[in-house]
Backbone atoms as SQL, in Angstrom:
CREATE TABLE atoms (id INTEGER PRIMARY KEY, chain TEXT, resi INTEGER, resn TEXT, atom TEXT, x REAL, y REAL, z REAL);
INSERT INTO atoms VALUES
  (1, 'A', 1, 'UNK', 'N', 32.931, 35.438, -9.103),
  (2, 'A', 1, 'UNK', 'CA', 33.122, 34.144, -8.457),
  (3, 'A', 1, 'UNK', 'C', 32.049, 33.926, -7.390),
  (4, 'A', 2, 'UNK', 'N', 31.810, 34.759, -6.406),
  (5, 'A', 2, 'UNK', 'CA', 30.839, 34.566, -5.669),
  (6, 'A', 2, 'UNK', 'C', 29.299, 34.490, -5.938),
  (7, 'A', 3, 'UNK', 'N', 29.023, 35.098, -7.263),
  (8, 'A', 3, 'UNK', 'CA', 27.661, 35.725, -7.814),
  (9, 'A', 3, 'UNK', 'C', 27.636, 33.892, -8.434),
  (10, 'A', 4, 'UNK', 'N', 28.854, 33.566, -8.878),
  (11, 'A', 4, 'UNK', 'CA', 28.554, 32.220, -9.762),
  (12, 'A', 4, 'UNK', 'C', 28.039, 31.101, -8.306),
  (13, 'A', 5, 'UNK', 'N', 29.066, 30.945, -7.324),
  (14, 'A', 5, 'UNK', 'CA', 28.239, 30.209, -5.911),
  (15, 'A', 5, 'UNK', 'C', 26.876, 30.575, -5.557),
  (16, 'A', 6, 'UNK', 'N', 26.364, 31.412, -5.563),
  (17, 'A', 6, 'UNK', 'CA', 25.485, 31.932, -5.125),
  (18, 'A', 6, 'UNK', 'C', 24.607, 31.477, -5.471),
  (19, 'A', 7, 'UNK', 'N', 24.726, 31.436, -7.379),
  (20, 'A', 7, 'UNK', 'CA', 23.450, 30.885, -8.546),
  (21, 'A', 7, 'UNK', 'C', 23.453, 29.498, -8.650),
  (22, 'A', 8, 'UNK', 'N', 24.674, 28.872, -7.870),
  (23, 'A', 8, 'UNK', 'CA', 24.702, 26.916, -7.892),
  (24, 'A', 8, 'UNK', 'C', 24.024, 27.162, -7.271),
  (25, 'A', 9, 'UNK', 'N', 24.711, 27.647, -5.664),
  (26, 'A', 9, 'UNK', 'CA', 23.238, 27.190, -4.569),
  (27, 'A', 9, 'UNK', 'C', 21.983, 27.564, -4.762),
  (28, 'A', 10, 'UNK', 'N', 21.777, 28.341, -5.565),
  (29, 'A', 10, 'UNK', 'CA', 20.389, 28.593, -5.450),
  (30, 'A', 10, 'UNK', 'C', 19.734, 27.242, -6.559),
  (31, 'A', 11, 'UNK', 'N', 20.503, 26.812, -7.421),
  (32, 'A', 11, 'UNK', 'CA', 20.009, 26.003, -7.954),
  (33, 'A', 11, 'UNK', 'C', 19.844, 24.557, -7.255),
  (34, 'A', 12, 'UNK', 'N', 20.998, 24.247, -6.450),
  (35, 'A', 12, 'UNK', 'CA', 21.092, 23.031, -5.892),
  (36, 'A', 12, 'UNK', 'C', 19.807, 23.292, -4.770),
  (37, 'A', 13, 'UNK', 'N', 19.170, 24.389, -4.464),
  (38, 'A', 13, 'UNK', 'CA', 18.346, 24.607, -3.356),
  (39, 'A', 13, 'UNK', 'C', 17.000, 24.147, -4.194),
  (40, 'A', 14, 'UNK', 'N', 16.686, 24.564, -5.578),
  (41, 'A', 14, 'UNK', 'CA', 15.643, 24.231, -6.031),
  (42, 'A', 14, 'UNK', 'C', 15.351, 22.908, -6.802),
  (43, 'A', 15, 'UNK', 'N', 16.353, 22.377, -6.980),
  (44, 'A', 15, 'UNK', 'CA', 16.751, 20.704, -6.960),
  (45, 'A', 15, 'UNK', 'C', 16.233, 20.242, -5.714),
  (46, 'A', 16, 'UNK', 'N', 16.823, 20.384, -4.759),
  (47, 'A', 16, 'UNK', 'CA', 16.246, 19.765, -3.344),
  (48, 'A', 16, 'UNK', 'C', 14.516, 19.718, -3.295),
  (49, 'A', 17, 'UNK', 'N', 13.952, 21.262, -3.611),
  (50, 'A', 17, 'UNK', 'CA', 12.658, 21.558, -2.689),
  (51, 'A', 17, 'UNK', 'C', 12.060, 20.515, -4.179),
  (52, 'A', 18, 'UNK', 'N', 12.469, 20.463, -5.470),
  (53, 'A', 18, 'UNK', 'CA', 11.824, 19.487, -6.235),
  (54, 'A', 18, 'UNK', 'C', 11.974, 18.351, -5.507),
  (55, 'A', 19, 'UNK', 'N', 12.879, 17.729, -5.350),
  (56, 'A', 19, 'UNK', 'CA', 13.021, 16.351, -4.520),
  (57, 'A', 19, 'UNK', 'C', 11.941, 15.939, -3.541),
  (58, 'A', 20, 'UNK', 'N', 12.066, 17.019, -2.605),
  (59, 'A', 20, 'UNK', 'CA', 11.362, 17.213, -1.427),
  (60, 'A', 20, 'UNK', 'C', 9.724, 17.018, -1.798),
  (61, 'A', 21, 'UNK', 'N', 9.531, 17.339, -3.114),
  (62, 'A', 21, 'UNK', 'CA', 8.303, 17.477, -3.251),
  (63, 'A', 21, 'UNK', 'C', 7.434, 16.218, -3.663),
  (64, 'A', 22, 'UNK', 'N', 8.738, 15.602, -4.496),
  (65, 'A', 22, 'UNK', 'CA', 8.454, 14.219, -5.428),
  (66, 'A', 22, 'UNK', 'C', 8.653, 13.332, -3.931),
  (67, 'A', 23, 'UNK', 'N', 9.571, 13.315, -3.309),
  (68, 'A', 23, 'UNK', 'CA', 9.289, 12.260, -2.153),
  (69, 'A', 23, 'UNK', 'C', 8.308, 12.569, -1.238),
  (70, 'A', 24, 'UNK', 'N', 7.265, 13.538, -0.824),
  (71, 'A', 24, 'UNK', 'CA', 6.484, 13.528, -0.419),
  (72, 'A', 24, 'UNK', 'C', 4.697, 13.355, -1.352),
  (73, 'A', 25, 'UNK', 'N', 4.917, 13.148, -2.819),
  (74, 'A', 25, 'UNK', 'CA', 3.836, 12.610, -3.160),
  (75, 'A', 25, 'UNK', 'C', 3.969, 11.340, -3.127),
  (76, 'A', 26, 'UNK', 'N', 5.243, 10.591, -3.355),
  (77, 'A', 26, 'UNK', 'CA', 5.646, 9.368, -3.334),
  (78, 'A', 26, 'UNK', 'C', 4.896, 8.672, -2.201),
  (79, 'A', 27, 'UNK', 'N', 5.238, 9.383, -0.836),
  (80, 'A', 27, 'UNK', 'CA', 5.079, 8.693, 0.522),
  (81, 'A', 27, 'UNK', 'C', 3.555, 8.832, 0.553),
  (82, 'A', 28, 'UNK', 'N', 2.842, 9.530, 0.020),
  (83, 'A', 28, 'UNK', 'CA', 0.993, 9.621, 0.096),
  (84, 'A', 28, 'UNK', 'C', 0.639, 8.237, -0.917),
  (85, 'A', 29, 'UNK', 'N', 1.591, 8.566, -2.315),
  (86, 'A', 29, 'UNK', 'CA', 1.161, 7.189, -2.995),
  (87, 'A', 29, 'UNK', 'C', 1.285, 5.573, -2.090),
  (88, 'A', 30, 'UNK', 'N', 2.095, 5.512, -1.405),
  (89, 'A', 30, 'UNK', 'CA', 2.799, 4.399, -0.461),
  (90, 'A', 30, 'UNK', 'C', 1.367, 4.274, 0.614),
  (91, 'A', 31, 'UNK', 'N', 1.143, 5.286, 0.977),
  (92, 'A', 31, 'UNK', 'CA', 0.413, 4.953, 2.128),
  (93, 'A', 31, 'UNK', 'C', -0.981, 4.351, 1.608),
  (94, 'A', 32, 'UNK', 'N', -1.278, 5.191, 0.348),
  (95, 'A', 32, 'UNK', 'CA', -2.734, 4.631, -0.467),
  (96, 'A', 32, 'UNK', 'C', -2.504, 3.249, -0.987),
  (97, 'A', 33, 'UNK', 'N', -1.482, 2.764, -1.312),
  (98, 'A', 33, 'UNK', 'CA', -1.298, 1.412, -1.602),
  (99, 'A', 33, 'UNK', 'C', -0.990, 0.198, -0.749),
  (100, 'A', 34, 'UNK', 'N', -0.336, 0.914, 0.396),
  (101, 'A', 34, 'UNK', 'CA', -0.544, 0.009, 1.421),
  (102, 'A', 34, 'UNK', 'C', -1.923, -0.165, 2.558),
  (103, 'A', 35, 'UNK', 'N', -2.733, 0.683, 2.206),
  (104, 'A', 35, 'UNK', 'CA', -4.322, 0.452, 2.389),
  (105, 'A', 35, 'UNK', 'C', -4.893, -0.363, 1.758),
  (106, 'A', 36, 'UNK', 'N', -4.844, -0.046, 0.514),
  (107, 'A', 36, 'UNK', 'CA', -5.579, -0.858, -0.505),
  (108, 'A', 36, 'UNK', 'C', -4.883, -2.364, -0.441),
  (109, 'A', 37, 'UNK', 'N', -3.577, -2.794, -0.198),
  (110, 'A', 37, 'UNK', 'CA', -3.110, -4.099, 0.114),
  (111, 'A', 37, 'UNK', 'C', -3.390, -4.490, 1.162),
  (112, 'A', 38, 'UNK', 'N', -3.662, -3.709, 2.118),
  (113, 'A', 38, 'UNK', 'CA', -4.503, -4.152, 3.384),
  (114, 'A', 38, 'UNK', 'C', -5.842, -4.612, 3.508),
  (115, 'A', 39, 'UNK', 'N', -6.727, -3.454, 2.756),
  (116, 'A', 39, 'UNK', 'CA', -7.920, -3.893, 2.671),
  (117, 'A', 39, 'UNK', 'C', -8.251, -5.498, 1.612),
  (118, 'A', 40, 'UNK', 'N', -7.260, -5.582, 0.687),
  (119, 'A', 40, 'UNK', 'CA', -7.353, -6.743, 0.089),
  (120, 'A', 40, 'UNK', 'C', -6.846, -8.112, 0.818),
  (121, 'A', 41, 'UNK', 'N', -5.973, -8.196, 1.728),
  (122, 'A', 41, 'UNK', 'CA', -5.388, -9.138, 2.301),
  (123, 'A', 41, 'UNK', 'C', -6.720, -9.545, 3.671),
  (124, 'A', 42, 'UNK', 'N', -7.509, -8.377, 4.051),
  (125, 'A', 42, 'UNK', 'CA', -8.150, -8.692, 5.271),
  (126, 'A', 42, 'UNK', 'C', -9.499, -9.223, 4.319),
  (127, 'A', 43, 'UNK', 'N', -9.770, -8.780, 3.134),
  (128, 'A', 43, 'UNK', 'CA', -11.146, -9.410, 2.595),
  (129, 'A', 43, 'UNK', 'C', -10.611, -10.626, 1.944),
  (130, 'A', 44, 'UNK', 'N', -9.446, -11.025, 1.547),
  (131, 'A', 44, 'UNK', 'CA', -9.196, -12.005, 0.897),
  (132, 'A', 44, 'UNK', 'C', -9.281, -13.216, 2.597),
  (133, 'A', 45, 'UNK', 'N', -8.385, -13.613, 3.729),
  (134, 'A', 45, 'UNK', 'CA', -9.066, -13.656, 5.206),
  (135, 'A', 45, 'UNK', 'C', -10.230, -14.072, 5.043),
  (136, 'A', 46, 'UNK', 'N', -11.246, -13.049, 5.594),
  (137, 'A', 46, 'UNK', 'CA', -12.987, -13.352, 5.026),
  (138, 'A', 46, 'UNK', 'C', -13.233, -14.666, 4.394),
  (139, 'A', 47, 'UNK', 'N', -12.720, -14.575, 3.259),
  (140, 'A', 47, 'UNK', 'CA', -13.088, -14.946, 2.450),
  (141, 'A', 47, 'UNK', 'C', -12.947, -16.252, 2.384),
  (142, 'A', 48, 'UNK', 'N', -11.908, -16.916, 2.483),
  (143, 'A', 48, 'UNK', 'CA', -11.169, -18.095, 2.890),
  (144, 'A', 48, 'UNK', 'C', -11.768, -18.673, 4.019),
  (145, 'A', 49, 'UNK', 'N', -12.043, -17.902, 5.498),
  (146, 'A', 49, 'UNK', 'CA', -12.643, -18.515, 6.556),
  (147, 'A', 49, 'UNK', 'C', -13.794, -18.777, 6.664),
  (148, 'A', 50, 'UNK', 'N', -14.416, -17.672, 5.313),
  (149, 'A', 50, 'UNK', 'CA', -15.922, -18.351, 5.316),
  (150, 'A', 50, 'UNK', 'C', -16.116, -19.703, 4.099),
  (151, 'A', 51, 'UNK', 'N', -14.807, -19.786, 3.497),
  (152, 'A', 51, 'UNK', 'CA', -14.756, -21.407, 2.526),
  (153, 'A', 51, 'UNK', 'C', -14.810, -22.212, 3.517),
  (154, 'A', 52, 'UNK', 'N', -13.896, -22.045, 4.597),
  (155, 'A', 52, 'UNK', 'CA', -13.734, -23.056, 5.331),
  (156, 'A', 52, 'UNK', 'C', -14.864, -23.623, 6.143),
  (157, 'A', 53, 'UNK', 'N', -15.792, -22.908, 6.805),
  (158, 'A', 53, 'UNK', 'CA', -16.852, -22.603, 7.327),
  (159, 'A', 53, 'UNK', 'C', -18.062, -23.350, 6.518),
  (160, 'A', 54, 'UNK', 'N', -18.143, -23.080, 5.268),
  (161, 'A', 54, 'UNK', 'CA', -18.944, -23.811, 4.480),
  (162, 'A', 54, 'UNK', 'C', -18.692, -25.287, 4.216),
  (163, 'A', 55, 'UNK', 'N', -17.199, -25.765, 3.945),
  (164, 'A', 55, 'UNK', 'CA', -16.601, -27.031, 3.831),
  (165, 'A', 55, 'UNK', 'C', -16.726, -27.413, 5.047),
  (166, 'A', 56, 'UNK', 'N', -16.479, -27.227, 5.775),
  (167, 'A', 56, 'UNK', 'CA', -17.146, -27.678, 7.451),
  (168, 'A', 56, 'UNK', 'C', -18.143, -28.320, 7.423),
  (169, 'A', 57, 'UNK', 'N', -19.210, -27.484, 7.229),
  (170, 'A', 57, 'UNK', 'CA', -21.060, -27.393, 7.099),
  (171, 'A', 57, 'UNK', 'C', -21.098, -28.431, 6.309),
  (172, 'A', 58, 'UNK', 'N', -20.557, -28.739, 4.705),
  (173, 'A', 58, 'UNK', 'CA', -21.046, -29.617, 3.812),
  (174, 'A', 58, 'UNK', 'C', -20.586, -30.932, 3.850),
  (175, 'A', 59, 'UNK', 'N', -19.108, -30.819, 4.677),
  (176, 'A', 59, 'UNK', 'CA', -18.927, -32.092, 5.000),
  (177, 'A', 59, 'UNK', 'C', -19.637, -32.884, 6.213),
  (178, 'A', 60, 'UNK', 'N', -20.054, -32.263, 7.011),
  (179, 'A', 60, 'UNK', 'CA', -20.800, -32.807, 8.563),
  (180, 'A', 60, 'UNK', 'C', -22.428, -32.819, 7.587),
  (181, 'A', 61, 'UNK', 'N', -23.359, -32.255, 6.821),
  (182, 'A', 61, 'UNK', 'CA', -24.429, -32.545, 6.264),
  (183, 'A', 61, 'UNK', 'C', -23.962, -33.983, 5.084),
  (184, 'A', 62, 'UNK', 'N', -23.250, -34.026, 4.296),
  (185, 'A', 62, 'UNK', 'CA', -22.861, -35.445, 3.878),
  (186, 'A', 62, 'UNK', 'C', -22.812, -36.365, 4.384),
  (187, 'A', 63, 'UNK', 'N', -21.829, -36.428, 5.741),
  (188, 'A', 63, 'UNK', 'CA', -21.307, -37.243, 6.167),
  (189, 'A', 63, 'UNK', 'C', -22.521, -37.737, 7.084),
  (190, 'A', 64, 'UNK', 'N', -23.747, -36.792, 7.670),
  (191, 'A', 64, 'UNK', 'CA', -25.048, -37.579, 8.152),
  (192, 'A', 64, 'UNK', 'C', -26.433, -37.193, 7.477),
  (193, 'A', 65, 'UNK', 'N', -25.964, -37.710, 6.136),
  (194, 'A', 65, 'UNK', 'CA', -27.439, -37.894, 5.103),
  (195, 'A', 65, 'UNK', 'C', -26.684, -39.522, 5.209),
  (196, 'A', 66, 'UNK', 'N', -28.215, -40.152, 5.356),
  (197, 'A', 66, 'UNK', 'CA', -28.020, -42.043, 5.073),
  (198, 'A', 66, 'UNK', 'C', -28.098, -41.562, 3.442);
């Protein structure tokens, strides 16, 4: 009876350290993807303010060509 507890826990222990292991590649994947959504959201930004920047420019050169 005790030898049989012994061999759960040891199993329920190596269940865990698997767990343990899969949620800590998980949390590296998370962090690389929330970079990469970062770096896309701040160049997408850019990107937009320099449309705007140009539509600025082309409307004030239109608007004083006779």
């Amino acid at each position: 009876m005790n030898e049989e507890i012994l061999l759960t826990l040891g199993r329920l222990e190596g269940k865990v350290d698997a767990m343990m292991t899969s949620l800590r590649m998980q949390e590296q994947e998370l962090k690389l993807l929330e970079k990469r959504i970062r770096e896309l959201e701040n160049s997408r930004a850019w990107m937009l303010g320099a449309a705007a920047v140009i539509s600025a420019i082309a409307g004030f050169i239109v608007k004083h060509i006779p």
